[in-house]
N, C-alpha and C positions, 0 to 999 in steps of 0.2 A: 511350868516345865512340861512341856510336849515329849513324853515318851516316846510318840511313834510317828515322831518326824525323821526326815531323810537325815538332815545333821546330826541329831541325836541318835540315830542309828550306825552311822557310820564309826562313831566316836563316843558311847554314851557312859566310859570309864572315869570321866572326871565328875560326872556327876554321882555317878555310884560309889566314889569316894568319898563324895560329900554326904549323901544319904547315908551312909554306911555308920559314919563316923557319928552322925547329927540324930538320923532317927533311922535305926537299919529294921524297923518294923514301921511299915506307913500305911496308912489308910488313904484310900483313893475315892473320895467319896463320889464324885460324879459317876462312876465306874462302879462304886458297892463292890471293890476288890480290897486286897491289903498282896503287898511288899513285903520278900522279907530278904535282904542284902547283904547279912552277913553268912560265913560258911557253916558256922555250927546250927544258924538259926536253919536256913536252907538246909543243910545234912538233914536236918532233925522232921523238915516239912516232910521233904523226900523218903524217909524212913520209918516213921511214928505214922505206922498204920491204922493203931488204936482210936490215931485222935485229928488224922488228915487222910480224908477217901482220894482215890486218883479219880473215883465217880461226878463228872461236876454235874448229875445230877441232885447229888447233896446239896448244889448249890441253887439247886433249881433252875441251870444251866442245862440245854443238851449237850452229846457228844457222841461222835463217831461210834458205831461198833466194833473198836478197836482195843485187843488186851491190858494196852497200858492204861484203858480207863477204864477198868475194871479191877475190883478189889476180891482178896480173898474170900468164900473156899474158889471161886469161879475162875478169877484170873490163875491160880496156884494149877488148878486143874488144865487150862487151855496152854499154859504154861509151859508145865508136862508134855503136852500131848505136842507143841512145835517143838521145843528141843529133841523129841524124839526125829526128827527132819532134821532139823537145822544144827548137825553137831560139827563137831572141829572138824572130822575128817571132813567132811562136806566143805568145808571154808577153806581150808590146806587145798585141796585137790582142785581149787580153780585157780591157784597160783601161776602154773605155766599158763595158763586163758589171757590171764588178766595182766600178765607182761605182754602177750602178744596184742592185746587190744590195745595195748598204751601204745606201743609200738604202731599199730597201725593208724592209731589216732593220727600220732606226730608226725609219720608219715604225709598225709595232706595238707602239710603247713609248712614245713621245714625249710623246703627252697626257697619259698615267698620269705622270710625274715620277719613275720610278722604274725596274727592271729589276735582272736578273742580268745584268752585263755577259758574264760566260764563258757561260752558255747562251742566253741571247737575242741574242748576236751574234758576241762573239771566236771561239766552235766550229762555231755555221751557218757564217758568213761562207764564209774556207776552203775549207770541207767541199760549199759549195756551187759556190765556183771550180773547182777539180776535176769536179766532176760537169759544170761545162758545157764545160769543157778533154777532159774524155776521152768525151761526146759520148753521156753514159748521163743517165737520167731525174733530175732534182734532187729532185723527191717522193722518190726512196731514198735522201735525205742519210739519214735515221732509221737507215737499218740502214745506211749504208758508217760513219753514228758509233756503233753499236755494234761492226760488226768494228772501227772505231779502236781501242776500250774493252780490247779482248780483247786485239788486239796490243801495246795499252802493259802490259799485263797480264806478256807476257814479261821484263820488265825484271827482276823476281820472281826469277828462274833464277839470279842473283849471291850474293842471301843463299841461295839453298836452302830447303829445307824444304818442307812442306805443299805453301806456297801457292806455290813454283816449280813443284809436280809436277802441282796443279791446273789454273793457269795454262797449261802446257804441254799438259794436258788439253781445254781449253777452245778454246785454237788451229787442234789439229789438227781439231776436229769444225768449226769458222770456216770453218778454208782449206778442207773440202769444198766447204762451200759460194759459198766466192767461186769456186773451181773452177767451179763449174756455172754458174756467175752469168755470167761472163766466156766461159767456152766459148760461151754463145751470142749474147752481143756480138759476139765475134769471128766468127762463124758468119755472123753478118747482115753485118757489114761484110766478110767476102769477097764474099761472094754482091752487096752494093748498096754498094760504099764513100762515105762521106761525107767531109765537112771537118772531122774533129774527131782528137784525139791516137790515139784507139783504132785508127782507119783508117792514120794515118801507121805507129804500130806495126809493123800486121802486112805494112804495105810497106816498112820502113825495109831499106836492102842495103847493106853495107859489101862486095866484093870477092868478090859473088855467095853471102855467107850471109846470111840471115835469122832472127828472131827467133824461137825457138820457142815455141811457146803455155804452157810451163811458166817460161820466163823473161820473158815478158809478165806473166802472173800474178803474177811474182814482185816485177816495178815497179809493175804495177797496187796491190800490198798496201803495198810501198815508197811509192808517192804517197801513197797515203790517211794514213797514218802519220805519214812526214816535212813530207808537203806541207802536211798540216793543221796541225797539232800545233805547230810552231816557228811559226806564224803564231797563231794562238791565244794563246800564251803569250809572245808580242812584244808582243802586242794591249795582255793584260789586265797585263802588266808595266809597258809606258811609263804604261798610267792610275794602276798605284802609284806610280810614279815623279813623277807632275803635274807632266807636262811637256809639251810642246806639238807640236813633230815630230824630235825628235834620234835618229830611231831607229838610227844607230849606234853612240850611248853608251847606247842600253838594251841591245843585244846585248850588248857587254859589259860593263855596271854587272849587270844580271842576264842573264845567259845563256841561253833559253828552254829550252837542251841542255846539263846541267852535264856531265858525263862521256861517253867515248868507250870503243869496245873496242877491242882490243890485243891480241895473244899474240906471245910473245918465241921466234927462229927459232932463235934460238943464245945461248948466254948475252951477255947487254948491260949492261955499264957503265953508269952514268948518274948521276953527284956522285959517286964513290965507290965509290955500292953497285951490286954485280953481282948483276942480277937472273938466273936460271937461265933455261934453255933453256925453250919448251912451258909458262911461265905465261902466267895471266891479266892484262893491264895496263891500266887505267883511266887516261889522261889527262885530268886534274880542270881543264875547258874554264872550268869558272867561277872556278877559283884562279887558272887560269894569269890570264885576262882581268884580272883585280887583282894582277898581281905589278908593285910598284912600280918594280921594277928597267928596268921595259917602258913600265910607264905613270904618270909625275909624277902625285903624289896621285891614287894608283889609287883608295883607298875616295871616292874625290869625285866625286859627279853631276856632267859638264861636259859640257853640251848643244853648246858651242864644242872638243871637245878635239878637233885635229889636229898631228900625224896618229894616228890610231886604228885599229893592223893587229889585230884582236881577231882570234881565231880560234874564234867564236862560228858557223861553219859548217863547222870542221873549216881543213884543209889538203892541199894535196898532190893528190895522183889522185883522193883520196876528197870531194874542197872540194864541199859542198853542192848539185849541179845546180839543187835548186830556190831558189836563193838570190835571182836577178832577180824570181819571181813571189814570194818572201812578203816582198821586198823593197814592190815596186810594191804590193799588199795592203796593207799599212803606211803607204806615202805616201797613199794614195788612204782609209783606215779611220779615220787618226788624227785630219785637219782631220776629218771629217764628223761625227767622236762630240764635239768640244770646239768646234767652231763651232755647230752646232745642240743639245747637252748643254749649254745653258745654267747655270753655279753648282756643276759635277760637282765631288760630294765623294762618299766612302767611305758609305753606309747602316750601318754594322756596325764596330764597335769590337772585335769578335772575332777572333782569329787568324783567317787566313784558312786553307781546308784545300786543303794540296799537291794536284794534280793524280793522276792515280794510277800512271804509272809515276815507278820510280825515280830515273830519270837526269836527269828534266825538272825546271823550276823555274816554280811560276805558278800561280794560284788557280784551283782547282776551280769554286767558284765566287764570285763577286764584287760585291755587292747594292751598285750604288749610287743617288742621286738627285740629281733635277737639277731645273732650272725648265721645269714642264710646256710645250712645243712645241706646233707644228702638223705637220701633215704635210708632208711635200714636195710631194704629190699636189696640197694644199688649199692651199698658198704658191704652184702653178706657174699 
């Protein structure tokens, strides 16, 4: 069983049923990883910080210098210090932005009757909220989505091989240059601060420390990443799904983040099997999401199901920060593409092809048609 094949990614819910049911704790031994498939086991990887670090250097794995792989007092502390940036108000207040960008998205596609929904809108979109939330030019969505490209690239580093070592090659030459990228962001916003995230950043103060410019960068790569990416693949998910706005039964009918990381502090129990001290542990977000045990006719699309606790943002200390903005992205993307997407059907009877890291689930890209439009511009 090939995990991180194209088939098996497109579709890997019948297998996870089976796992689930048969051994919902698995050991991977070519890998020196473990599985865990069910919701409480997952709930529990994700939350039991005592006895699962988000550090996979526990595992004797590297990993980004990014907060979610980092464990308390440190992540707790950096934690702090971006929510003092990144609060509601902050997420509310690009609302009117983020209709108008939909809007101009759909705009360059509308008359043609046709598009790639994942590159003409579910990857701008996003990609371009960000750039007006952190207060940097939107003409450089082009390259913050190629550094995206590269950093999903890391996902690679699980199986090994080649194209982990590549990957990991490819990175470090990135992070230079978001490095420089960003040092002089921040450079200008001391010198003339403005009203945008990058400025709150480099003022945010929990108890007289402050954010240093290596762990700004480090959320700065973290947004463009998470912040894009799980919006993206929410997008182009609920349009496979042809459904209308339930988007918390697409989080977890498809999951836009199937898998989490893990390493185990001390040896852990978990059904039975005792997993060892200092492995690698993946809680499988998209099995757990469909364990029927959690959720009455889990394989069933129910646009009405409540209550619906999915843990399709994670849990615990680590629960998604961006969860309100690719929440609101969502309410605000989905009427705009299916009330002016006039007849939207699928363009391509072809499998469609995975995204390119691992962990995610959601069309690369995604040709569909619809009954040719007018613009918004030429409707107002």
């Amino acid at each position: 069983m090939n995990f991180f094949s194209d088939e098996m990614r497109r579709n890997p819910f019948p297998a996870y049923d089976q796992l689930r049911s048969h051994s919902p704790v698995l050991h991977a031994p070519p890998l020196d990883l473990w599985m865990i498939f069910d919701y409480q086991g997952a709930k529990r990887a994700l939350n039991d910080n005592e006895a699962f670090s988000s550090s996979m250097f526990t595992a004797s794995r590297a990993n980004p210098e990014w907060f979610i792989f980092f464990d308390p007092p440190r992540h707790t502390k950096l934690r702090a210090l971006i929510m003092r940036a990144f609060t509601p108000r902050v997420v509310a207040n690009l609302e009117p932005r983020i209709r108008e960008l939909s809007r101009e998205l759909l705009d360059q596609s509308i008359e043609h009757g046709e598009m790639d929904l994942a590159a003409d809108f579910s990857v701008p979109l996003p990609m371009m909220v960000i750039a007006e939330m952190l207060g940097v030019p939107v003409g450089d969505r082009a390259r913050f989505t190629r550094w995206n490209d590269v950093m999903l690239g890391l996902s690679f580093a699980v199986p090994g091989g080649e194209q982990a070592a590549q990957a990991s090659k490819t990175f470090f030459a990135v992070k230079d240059e978001m490095s420089a990228y960003l040092g002089e962001l921040l450079a200008q916003r001391r010198e003339a601060p403005r009203d945008d995230l990058l400025t709150k950043l480099v003022h945010a103060e929990v108890d007289g420390e402050h954010l240093t410019e290596p762990e700004i960068l480090g959320f700065f790569q973290l947004l463009l990443i998470a912040g894009s990416e799980t919006t993206t693949n929410l997008l182009n998910n609920a349009i496979l799904c042809l459904i209308e706005n339930p988007i918390e039964e697409v989080l977890r009918y498809r999951s836009p983040v199937q898998w989490m990381f893990r390493a185990t502090r001390r040896e852990v129990e978990v059904h039975g099997q005792k997993i060892p001290a200092g492995k690698l542990v993946l809680p499988i977000i998209g099995a757990a999401n469909r364990d029927p045990r959690q959720f009455p006719e889990a394989g069933r699309f129910d646009i009405a199901r409540d209550p619906n606790p999915h843990i399709a943002f994670g849990h615990g200390i680590h629960f998604c920060l961006g969860a309100p903005l690719s929440r609101l992205e969502a309410k605000i993307a989905l009427p705009d593409l299916l009330e002016r997407l006039q007849g939207l059907e699928l363009a391509s009877r072809e499998p469609w092809e995975p995204r390119q890291a691992l962990h995610v689930h959601g069309p690369a890209r995604l040709p569909v048609r619809f009954n040719p439009g007018r613009r918004a511009a030429a409707q107002a």
